[in-house]
N, C-alpha and C positions, 0 to 999 in steps of 0.2 A: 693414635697410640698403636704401638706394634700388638698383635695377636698373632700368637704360637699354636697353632691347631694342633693336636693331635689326631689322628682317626688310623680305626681298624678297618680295612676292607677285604674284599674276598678277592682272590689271589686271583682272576680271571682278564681276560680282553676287554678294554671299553672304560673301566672303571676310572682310569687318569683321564680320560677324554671327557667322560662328565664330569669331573671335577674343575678341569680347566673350563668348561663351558659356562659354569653354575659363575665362577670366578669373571668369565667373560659378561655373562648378563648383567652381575649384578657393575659392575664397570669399577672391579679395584683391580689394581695389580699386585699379583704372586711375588711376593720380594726375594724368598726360597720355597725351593720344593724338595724333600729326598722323600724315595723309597723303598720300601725292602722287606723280607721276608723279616716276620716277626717270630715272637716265642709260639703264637699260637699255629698249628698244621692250616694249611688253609688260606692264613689272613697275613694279608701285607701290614705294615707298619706306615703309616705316611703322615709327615711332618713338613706343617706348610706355615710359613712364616708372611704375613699380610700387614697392611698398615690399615685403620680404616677406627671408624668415631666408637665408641664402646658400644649403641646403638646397632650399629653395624656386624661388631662383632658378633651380638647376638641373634642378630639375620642370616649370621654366615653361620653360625651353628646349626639352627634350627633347620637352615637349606643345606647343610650337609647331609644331616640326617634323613632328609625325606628324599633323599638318594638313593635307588637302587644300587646293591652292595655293600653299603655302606655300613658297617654293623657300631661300633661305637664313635663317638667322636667326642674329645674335649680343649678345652682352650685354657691352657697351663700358663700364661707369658706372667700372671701376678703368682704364680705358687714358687716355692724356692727350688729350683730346680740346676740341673747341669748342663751346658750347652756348648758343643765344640763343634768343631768346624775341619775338613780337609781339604789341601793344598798341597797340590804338585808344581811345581813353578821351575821351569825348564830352563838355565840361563848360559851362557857363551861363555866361555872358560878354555883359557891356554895357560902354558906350562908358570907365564909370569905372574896370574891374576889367582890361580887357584886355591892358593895358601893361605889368601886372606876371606878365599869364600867361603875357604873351610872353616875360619874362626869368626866369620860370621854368624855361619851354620850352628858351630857351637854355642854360640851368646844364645842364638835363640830357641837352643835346646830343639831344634829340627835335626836330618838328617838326609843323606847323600843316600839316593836308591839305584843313584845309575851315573856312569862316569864314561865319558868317548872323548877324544882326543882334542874335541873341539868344541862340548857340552859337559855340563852335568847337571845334573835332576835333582831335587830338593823336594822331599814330605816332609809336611810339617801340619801337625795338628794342634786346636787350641782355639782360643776365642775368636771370634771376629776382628779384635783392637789389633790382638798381637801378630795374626797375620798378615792383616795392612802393614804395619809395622816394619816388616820382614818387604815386603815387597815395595814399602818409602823407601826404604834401604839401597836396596838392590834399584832402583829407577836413580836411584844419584847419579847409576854411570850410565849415560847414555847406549842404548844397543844392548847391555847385559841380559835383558828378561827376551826372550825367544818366544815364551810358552809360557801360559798361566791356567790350569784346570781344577776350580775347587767344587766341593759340594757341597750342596745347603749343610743348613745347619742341621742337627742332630741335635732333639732335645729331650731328655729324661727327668720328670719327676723327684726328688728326692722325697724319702721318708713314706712313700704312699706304695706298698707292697703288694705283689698280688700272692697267692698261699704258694705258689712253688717257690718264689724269690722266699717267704719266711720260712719255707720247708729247709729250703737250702743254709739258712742262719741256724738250722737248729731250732724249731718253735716246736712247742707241745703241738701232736694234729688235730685237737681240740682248739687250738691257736690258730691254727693257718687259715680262717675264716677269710675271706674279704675283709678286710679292715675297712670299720667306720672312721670319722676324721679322727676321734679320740684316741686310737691304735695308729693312726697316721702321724699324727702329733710325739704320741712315745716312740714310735720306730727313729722319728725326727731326732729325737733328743740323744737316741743310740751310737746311728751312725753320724759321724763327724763330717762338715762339713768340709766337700775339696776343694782347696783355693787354687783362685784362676790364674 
């Protein structure tokens, strides 16, 4: 089964490198990895996407956390959450071809970030399905893809707030507590659901 790790870490040297090692001992492979500065001053954000037995999952938890650095960690992949994905995909384009790549572009509700006389450059963010998708597409014609750079996935939570996200809705500051599952479940029922 896939697991969706989340973890906080501290924004310093070294910390990807034990992560990848803890990954290398225990002998699964990183399926995705992104990283990035999060809400909190300090701590990165890092979201690693694994395959591994639920068993497992819960070894890879436990050894995340007994990581130096490492300040929280949780594994989101059964919680309802949002998850997207970016892709830059670089393809070969002349004055005859580009008309239709451009209404390709438009079907798949992507977009054109760069245009040379003999390329143009396609971001397109979204699921994983619909990215393949877009680049089934474009492999029909032989030569068209140049360049393909995406990055992991990107996965948030829905409904599970922290007090500045309910500060920001407007919540009494008697409210903006940490939310238990119970206030996780109401926030749930608030915001609507984004289809993918």
């Amino acid at each position: 089964m896939l697991h969706t790790f989340v973890a906080y870490v501290e924004d310093i040297p070294g910390v990807l490198t034990r992560v990848a090692s803890l990954f290398r001992r225990l002998n699964i492979n990183i399926n995705s990895l992104t990283v990035g500065r999060s809400e909190r001053a300090g701590l990165s954000r890092l979201t690693l996407v694994c395959d591994a037995s639920a068993e497992a999952g819960h070894r890879i938890r436990a050894s995340l956390y007994k990581l130096e650095n490492v300040v929280h960690v949780d594994d989101i992949a059964k919680d309802p959450s949002v998850t997207r994905e970016l892709a830059l995909i670089k393809v070969a384009a002349s004055p005859s071809n580009r008309s239709q790549i451009f209404d390709l572009v438009e079907v798949f509700r992507a977009r054109i970030v760069d245009l040379t006389s003999e390329s143009l450059m396609i971001e397109m963010t979204g699921v994983e399905s619909k990215i393949e998708g877009l680049i089934e597409v474009l492999r029909e014609d032989d030569g068209r893809i140049l360049e393909i750079c995406r990055s992991g996935k990107m996965t948030m939570r829905r409904g599970h707030h922290t007090s500045s996200v309910l500060k920001a809705m407007g919540a009494a500051p008697d409210e903006a507590a940490e939310p238990d599952i119970e206030t996780a479940e109401t926030l749930e029922e608030i915001v609507p659901s984004e289809p993918e």
